[in-house]
Every structure is written in structure tokens, then in C-alpha cells.
C-alpha atoms as an extended CHARMM CRD file, in Angstrom:
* protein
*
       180  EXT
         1         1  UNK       CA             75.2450000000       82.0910000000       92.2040000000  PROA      1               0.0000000000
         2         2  UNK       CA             78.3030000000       80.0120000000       92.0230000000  PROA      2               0.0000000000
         3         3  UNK       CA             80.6780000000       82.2590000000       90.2280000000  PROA      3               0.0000000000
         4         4  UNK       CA             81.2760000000       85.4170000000       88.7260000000  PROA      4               0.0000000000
         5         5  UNK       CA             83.0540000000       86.2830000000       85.6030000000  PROA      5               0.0000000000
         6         6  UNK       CA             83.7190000000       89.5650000000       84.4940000000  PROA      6               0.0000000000
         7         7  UNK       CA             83.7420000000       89.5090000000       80.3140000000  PROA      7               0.0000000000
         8         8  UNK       CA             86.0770000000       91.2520000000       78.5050000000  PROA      8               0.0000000000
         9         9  UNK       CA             88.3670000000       91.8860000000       81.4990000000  PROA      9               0.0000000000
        10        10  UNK       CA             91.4760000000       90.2740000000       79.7420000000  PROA      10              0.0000000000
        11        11  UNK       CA             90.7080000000       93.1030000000       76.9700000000  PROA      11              0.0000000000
        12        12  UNK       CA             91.2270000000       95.7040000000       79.5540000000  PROA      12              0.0000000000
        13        13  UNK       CA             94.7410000000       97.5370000000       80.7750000000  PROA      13              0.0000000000
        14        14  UNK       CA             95.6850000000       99.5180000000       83.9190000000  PROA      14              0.0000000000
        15        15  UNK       CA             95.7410000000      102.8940000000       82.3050000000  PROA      15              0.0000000000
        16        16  UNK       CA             98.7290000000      104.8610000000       82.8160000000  PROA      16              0.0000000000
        17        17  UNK       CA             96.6990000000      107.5230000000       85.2010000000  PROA      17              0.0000000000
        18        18  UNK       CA             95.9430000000      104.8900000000       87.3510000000  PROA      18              0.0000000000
        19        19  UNK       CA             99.1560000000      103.2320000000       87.3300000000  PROA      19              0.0000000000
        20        20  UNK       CA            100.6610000000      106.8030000000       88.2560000000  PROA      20              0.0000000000
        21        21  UNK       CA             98.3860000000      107.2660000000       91.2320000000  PROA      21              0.0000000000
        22        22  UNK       CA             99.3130000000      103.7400000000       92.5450000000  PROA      22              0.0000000000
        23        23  UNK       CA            102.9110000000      104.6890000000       92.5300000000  PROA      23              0.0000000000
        24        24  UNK       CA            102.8060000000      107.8070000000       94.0650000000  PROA      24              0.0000000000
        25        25  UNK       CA            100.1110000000      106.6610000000       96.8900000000  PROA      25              0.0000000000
        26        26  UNK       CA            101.1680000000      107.0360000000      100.7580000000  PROA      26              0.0000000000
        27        27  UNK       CA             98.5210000000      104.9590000000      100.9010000000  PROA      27              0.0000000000
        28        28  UNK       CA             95.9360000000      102.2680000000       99.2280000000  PROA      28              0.0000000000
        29        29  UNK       CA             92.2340000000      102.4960000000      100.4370000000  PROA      29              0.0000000000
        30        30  UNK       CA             90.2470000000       99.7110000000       99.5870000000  PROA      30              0.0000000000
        31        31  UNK       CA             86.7230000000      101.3170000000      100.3430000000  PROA      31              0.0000000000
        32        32  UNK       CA             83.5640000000       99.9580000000      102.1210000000  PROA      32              0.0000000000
        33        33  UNK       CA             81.7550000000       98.2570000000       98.6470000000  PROA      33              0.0000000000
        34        34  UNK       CA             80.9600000000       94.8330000000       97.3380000000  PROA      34              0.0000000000
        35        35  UNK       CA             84.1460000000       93.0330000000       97.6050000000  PROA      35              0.0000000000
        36        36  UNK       CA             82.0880000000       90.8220000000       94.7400000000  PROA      36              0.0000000000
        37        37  UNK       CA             80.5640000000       92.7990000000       91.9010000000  PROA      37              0.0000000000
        38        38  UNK       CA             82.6160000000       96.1770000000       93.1980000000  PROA      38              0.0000000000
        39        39  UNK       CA             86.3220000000       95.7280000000       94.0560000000  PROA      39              0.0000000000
        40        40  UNK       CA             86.7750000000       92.4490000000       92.2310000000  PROA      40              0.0000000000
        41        41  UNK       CA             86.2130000000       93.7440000000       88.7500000000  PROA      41              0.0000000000
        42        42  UNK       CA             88.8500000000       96.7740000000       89.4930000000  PROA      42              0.0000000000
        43        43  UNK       CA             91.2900000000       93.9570000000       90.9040000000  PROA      43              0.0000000000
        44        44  UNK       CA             90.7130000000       91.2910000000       87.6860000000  PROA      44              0.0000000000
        45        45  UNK       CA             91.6990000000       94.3790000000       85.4190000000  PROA      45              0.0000000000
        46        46  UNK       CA             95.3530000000       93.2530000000       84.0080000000  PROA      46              0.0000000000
        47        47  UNK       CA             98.3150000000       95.0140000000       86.2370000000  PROA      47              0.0000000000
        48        48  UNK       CA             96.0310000000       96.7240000000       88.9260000000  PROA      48              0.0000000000
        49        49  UNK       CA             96.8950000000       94.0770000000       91.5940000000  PROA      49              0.0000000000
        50        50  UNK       CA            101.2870000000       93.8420000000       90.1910000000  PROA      50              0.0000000000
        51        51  UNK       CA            100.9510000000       97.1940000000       91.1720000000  PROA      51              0.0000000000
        52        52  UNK       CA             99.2630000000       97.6340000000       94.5610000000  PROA      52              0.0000000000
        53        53  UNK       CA            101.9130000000       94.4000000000       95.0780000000  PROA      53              0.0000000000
        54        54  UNK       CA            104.6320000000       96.4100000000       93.8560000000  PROA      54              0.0000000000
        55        55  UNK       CA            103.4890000000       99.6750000000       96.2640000000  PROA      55              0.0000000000
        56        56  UNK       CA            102.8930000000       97.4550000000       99.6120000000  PROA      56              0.0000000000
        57        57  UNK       CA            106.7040000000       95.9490000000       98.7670000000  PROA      57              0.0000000000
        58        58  UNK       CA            107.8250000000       99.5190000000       98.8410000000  PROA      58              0.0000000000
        59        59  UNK       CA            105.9620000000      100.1010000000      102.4660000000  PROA      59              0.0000000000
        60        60  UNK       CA            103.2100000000      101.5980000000      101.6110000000  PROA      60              0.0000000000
        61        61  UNK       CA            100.2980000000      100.7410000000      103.6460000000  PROA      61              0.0000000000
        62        62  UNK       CA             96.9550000000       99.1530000000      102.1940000000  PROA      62              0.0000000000
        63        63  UNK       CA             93.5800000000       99.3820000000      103.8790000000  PROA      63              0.0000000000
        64        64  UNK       CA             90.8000000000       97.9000000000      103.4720000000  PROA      64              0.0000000000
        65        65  UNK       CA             87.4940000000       98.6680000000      105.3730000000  PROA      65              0.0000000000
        66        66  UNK       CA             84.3660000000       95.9280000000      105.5040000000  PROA      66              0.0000000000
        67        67  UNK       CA             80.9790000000       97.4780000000      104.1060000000  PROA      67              0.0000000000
        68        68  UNK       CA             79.5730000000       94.4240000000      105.6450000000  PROA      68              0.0000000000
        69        69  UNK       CA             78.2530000000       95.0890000000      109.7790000000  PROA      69              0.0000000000
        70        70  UNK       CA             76.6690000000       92.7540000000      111.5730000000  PROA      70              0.0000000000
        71        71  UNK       CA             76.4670000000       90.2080000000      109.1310000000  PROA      71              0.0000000000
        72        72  UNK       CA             74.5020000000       92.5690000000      107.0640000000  PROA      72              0.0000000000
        73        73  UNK       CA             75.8160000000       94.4840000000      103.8520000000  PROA      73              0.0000000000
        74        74  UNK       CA             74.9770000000       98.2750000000      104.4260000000  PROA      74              0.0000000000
        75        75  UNK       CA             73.5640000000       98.6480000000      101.0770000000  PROA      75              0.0000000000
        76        76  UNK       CA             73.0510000000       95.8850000000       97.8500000000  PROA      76              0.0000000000
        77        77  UNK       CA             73.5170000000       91.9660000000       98.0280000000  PROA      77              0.0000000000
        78        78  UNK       CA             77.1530000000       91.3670000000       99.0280000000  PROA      78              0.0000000000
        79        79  UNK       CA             76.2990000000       89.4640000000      102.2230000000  PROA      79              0.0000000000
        80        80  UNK       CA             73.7900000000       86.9820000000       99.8120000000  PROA      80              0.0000000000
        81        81  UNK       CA             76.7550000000       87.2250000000       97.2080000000  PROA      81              0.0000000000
        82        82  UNK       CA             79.5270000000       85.8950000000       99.7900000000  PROA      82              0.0000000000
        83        83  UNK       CA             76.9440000000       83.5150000000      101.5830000000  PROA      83              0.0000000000
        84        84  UNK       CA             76.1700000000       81.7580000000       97.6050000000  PROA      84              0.0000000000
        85        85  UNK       CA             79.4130000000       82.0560000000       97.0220000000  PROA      85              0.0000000000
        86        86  UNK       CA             80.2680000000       79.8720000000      100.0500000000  PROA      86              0.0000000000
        87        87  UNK       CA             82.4040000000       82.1660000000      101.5600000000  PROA      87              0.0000000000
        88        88  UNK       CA             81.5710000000       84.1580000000      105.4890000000  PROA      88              0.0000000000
        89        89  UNK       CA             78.5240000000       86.5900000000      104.5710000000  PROA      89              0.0000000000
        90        90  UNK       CA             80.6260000000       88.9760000000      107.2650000000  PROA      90              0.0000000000
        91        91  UNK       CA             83.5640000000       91.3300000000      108.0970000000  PROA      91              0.0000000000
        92        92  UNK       CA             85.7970000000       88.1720000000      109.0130000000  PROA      92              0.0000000000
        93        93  UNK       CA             84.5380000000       87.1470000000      105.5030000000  PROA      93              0.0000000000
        94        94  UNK       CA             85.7300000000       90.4490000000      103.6690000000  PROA      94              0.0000000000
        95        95  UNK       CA             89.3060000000       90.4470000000      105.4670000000  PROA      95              0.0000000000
        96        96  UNK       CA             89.8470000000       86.9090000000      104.7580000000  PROA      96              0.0000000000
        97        97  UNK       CA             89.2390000000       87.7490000000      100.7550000000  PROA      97              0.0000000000
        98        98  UNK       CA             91.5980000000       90.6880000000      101.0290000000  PROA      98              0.0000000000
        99        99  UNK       CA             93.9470000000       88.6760000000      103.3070000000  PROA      99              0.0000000000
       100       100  UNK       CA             93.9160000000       85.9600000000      101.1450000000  PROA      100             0.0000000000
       101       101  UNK       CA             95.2760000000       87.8990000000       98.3350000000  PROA      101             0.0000000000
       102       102  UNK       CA             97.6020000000       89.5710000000       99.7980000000  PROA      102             0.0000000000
       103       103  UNK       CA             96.0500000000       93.1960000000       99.1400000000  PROA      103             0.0000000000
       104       104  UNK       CA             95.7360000000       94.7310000000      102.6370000000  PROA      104             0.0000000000
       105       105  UNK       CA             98.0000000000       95.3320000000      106.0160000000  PROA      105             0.0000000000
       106       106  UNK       CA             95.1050000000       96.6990000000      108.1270000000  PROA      106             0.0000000000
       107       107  UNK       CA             91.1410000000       96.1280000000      108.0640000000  PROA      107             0.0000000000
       108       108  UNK       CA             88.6560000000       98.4790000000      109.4300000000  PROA      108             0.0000000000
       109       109  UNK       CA             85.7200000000       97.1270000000      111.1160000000  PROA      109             0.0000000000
       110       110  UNK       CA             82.6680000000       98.8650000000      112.5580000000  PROA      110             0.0000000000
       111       111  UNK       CA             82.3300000000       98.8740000000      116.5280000000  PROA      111             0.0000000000
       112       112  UNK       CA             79.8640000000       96.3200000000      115.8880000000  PROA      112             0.0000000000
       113       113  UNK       CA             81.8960000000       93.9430000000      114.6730000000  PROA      113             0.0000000000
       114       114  UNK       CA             84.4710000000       94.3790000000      117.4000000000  PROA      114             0.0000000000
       115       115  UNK       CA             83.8830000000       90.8130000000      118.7510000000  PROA      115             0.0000000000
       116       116  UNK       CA             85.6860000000       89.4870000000      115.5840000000  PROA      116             0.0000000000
       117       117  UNK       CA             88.7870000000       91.7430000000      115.8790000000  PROA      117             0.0000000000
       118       118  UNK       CA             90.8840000000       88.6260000000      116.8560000000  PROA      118             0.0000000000
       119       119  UNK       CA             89.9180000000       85.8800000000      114.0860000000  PROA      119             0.0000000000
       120       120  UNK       CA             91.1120000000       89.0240000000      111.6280000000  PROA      120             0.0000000000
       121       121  UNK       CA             93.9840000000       89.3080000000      113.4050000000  PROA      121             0.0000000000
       122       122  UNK       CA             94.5650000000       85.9230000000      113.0200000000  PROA      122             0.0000000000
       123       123  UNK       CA             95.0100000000       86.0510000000      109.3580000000  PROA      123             0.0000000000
       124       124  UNK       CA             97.6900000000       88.3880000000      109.5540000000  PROA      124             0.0000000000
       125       125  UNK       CA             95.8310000000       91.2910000000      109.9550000000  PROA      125             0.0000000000
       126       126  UNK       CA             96.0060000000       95.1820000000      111.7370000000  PROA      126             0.0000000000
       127       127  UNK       CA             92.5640000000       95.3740000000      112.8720000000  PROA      127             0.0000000000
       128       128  UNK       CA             91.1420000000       98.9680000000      113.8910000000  PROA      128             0.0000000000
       129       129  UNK       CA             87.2500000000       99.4690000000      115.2580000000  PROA      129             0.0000000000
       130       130  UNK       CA             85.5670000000      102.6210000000      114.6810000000  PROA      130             0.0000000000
       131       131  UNK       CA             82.1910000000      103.7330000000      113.6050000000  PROA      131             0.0000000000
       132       132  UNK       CA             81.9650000000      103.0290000000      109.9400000000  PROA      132             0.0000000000
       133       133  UNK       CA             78.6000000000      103.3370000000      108.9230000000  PROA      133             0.0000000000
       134       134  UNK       CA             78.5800000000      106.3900000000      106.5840000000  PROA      134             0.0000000000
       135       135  UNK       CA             75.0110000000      108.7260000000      106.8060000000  PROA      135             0.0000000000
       136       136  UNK       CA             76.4160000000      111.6410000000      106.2450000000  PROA      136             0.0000000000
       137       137  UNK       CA             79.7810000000      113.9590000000      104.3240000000  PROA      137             0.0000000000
       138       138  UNK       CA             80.9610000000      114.6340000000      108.1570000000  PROA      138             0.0000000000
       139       139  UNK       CA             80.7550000000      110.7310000000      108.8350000000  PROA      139             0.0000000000
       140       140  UNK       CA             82.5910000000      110.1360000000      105.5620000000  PROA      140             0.0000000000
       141       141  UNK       CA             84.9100000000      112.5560000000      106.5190000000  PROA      141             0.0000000000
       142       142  UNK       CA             85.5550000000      110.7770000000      109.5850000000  PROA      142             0.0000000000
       143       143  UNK       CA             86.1120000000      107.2070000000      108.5870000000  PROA      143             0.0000000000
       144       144  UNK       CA             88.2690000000      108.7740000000      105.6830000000  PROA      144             0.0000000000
       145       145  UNK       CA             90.5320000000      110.4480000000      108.0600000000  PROA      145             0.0000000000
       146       146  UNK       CA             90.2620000000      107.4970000000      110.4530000000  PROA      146             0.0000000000
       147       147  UNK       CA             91.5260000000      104.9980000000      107.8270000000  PROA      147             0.0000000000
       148       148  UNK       CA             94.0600000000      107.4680000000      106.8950000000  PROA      148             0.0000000000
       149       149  UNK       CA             95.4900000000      107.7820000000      110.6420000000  PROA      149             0.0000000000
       150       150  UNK       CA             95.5210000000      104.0880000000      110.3760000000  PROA      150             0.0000000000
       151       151  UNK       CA             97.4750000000      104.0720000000      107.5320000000  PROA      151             0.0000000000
       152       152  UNK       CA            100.1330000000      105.8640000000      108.7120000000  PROA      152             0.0000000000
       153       153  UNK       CA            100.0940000000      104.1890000000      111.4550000000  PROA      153             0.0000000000
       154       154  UNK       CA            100.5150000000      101.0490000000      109.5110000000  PROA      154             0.0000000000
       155       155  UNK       CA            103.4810000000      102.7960000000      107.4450000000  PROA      155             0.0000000000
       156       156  UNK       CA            105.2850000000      103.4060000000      110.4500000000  PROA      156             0.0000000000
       157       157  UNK       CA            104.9800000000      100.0850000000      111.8420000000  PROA      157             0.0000000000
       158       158  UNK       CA            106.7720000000       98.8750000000      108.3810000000  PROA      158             0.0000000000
       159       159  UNK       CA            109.5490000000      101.2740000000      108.6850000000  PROA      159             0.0000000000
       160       160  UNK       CA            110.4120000000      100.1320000000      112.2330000000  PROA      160             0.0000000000
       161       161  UNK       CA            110.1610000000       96.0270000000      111.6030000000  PROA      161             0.0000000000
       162       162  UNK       CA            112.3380000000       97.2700000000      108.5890000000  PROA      162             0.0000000000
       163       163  UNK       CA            114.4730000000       99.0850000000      110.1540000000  PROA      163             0.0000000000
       164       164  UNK       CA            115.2660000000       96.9250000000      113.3610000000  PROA      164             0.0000000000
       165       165  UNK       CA            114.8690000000       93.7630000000      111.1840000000  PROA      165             0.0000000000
       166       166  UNK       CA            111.4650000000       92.2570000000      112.9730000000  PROA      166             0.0000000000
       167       167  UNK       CA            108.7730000000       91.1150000000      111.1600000000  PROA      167             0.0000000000
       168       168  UNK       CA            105.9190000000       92.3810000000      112.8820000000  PROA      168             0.0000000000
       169       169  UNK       CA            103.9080000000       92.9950000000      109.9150000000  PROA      169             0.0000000000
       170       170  UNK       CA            103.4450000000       90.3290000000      107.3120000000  PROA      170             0.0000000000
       171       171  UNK       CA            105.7650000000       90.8280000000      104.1060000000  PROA      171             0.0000000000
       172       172  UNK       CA            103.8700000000       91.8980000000      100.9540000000  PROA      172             0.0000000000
       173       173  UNK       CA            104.3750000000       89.9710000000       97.9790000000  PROA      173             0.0000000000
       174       174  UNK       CA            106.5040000000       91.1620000000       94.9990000000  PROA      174             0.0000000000
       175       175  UNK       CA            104.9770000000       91.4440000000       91.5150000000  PROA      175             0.0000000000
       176       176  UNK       CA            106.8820000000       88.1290000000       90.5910000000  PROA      176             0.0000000000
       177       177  UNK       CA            105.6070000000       86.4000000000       93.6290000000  PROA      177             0.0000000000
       178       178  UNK       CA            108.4640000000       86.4650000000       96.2330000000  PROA      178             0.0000000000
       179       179  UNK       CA            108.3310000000       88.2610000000       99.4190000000  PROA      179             0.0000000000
       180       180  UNK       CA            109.4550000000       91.9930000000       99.6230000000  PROA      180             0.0000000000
């Protein structure tokens, strides 16, 4: 595989249900699936990334979480996706996607992948370790409330750089590309 294309996705609009959620969000979870064939498609759909933009430039806190651990995807081919792809079949991988477009302030990684906290901090990322490998509705439960904690946490962190005038967290982009 050398790309992916998702047909018909210029046909498609945000709908305004969706749009309404984004905007009234405390928070954006970008969940544990194939950042390829899963999140992608959602993200290509015409206004769904303006407006994640749009919420992150009014401080609210995105977070993303890697369903890739130990190299491994937890379930279906996104490690062999990334790897074809030529990008880091990994949780370093996944954060650098995210990173790279500007969707996420913090990135959950599983205690496994704890060696690699610092090369996702190094692209401008929160990084938080904690057990995300979901096996049952009380470890979903967990990892949902952990990511939410984070979140917060992450909101918080914006209102102080904003309100002492630091930039400790990285500015999110505005819908017409300049820097909230």
C-alpha cells in the first residue's frame, strides 16, 4: 500500500449534530483506532478538522491516545498500514501524525511504551502513560476517565500560559491557518 483515498469524501459535509458537539466539547478525544482506515476518513470529511481547529483555538484540550503498543496494533493492520505507508509502525508514529496536523495537545501512551515518552514530547507534545489496553467496560472506563483527567489537566495548563502570557503549550492553529 502506498496510499489511501477515501472516494466520495469531497461529497460529504460535517453535519450540523456533529458540528454542535465539537463546539460545545470540554474536550476532543481522539480514540485508540487506526489512525489510517479509522480516524483519517472522519478527519478528510469537509469542516471536521476547521472545527476541532477552531475548538483547540478556544482552549479546549484535544487528546489523542495510540492503539498501537509495543510496536504492535492491538487489533487490525494499522502497524502494517503505517510501516507500507513509510511512516513509524508505533506510538511515536501515531503522535507524530496527530502532531503533524495539528489535532492534539496531549497523547496517551500505554506503560509499555513509556520509553518513548520523550521523542513525543519532542514534537510538541503532553505525554501521559497509563495502562491502555482495553479487555474489559471497567478498563474502558478507566482509560476514559484517565484521558479525561488529562484533559483537564491540559485545559488548565492553557488557561495559565494564557493568562500569564507563557507559551508552555504549543498554539493551535486557527481555521484560516494563523496561530490562536
Amino acid at each position: 500500500m502506498l496510499e489511501v483515498r477515501f472516494g466520495g469524501v469531497d461529497a460529504a459535509s460535517i453535519t450540523p449534530e456533529v458540528r454542535d458537539a465539537i463546539r460545545g466539547a470540554d474536550a476532543i478525544v481522539i480514540g485508540p483506532s487506526n489512525p489510517v482506515v479509522s480516524i483519517d476518513p472522519i478527519l478528510a470529511v469537509p469542516g471536521i478538522r476547521a472545527e476541532i481547529t477552531a475548538a483547540r483555538s478556544r482552549g479546549v484540550p484535544a487528546v489523542g491516545v495510540s492503539g498501537i503498543v509495543g510496536g504492535k496494533a492491538l487489533r487490525g493492520p494499522a502497524d502494517r498500514m503505517l510501516a507500507s505507508l513509510g511512516e513509524e509502525p508505533s506510538a511515536v508514529g501515531v503522535a507524530r501524525r496527530y502532531a503533524g496536523a495539528g489535532l492534539i495537545d496531549l497523547f496517551v501512551i500505554d506503560t509499555q511504551d513509556e520509553a518513548s515518552a520523550d521523542a513525543i514530547r519532542a514534537l510538541g507534545l503532553e505525554v501521559e502513560a497509563t495502562e491502555t489496553i482495553m479487555t474489559d467496560m471497567g478498563s474502558r472506563e478507566l482509560l476514559a476517565r484517565e484521558m479525561l483527567a488529562a484533559a483537564t489537566w491540559v485545559a488548565a495548563e492553557h488557561s495559565l500560559a494564557r493568562s500569564s502570557g507563557r507559551s508552555g503549550i504549543p498554539a493551535a492553529e486557527t481555521p484560516d491557518g494563523g496561530a490562536a
